[in-house]
C-alpha positions, -999 to 999 in steps of 0.1 A, spaced: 412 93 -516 442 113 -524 478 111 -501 491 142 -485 519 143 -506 493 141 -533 474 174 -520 506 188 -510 515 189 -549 482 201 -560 488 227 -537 521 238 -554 503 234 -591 472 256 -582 496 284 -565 520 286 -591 494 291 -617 463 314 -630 440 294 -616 419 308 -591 400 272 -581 397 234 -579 373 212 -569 376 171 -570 351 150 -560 359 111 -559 338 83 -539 322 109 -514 354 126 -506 352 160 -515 383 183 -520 384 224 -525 414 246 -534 413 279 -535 430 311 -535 445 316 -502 420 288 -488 418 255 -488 387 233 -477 384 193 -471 356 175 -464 358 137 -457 323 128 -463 289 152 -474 276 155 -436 313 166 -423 320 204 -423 346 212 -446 381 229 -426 401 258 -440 436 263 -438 457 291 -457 475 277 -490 514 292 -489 515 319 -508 550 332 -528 554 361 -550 525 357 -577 520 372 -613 488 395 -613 456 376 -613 448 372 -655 408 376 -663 389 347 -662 381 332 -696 355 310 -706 357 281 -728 331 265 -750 341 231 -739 324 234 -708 289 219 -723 313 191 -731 326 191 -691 291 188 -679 284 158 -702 313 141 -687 300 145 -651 266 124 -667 269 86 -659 295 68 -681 293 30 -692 312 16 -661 328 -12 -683 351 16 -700 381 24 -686 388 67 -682 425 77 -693 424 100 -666 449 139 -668 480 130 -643 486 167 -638 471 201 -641 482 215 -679 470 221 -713 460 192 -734 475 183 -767 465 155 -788 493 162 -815 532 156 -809 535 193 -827 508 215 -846 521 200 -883 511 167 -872 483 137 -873 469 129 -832 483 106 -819 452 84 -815 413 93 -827 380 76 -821 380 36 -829 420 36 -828 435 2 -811 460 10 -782 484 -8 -764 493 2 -725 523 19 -737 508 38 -763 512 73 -762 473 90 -764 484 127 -757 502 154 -744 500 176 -713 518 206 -709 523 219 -674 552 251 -669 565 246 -702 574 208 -693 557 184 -724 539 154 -703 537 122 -724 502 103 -716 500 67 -723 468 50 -726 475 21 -693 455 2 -709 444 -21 -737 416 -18 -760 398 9 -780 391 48 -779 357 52 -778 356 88 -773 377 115 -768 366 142 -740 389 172 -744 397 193 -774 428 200 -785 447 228 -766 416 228 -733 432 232 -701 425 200 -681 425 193 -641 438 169 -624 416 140 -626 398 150 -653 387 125 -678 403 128 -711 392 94 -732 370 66 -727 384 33 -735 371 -4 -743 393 -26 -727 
């Protein structure tokens, strides 16, 4: 379940940017950020509370815009081998699996890493997020393509430890 301070940050991330929802669902708790709403729910049978997210001066609302990964998404919602560990988005941000557009990924399907090894980047407000893998093993699949937006939480490889 997340901490306060944990929802008090995704709070801050969803206002300050285009994004107009979030939704995280983890072990039967159930989280929803809107838009001038928020709404928590502890368990399914519990009715969700709302509570006004602090507003500051915003940018006008951009258009919605679909992706094509979100096939991709849905897969990842499907039951996953439980023995393979998720490297897991720390932040809300684009993902980059390059270190700059000229070069290689930094790791690709049936790569060896190492806990520190860095699997990707995530840009959030123009601030370059390194990722390391946590873990040791090998990348069995990637989730995200390069340059998808990614939410907090949000699955981005699936390792072999």
């Amino acid at each position: 379940m997340l901490k306060v301070q944990e929802i008090r940050e995704l709070i801050k991330l969803i206002d300050q940017s285009s994004i107009d929802e979030f939704e995280y669902e983890n072990d039967g708790s159930k989280i929803v950020l809107k838009k001038n709403e928020v709404q928590y729910a502890q368990a399914p049978v519990e009715q969700p509370t709302q509570q006004p997210v602090a507003k500051e001066v915003q940018e006008p609302a951009k258009p919605a815009v679909t992706t094509p990964e979100q096939p991709k998404e849905e897969a990842t919602n499907k039951q996953v081998d439980e023995s393979l560990h998720k490297i897991e988005s720390p932040m809300v941000g684009t993902f980059y699996a390059r270190p700059n557009p000229d070069s290689d990924v930094y790791v690709k399907t049936g790569e060896k890493v190492s806990e520190s090894s860095v699997v990707c980047i995530i840009e959030a407000m123009k601030l370059f997020n390194e990722i390391e893998a946590e873990v040791n093993g090998e990348v069995v699949e990637m989730l995200v393509e390069d340059g998808q937006l990614v939410e907090y939480g949000q699955p981005l490889f699936l390792v072999k430890a």
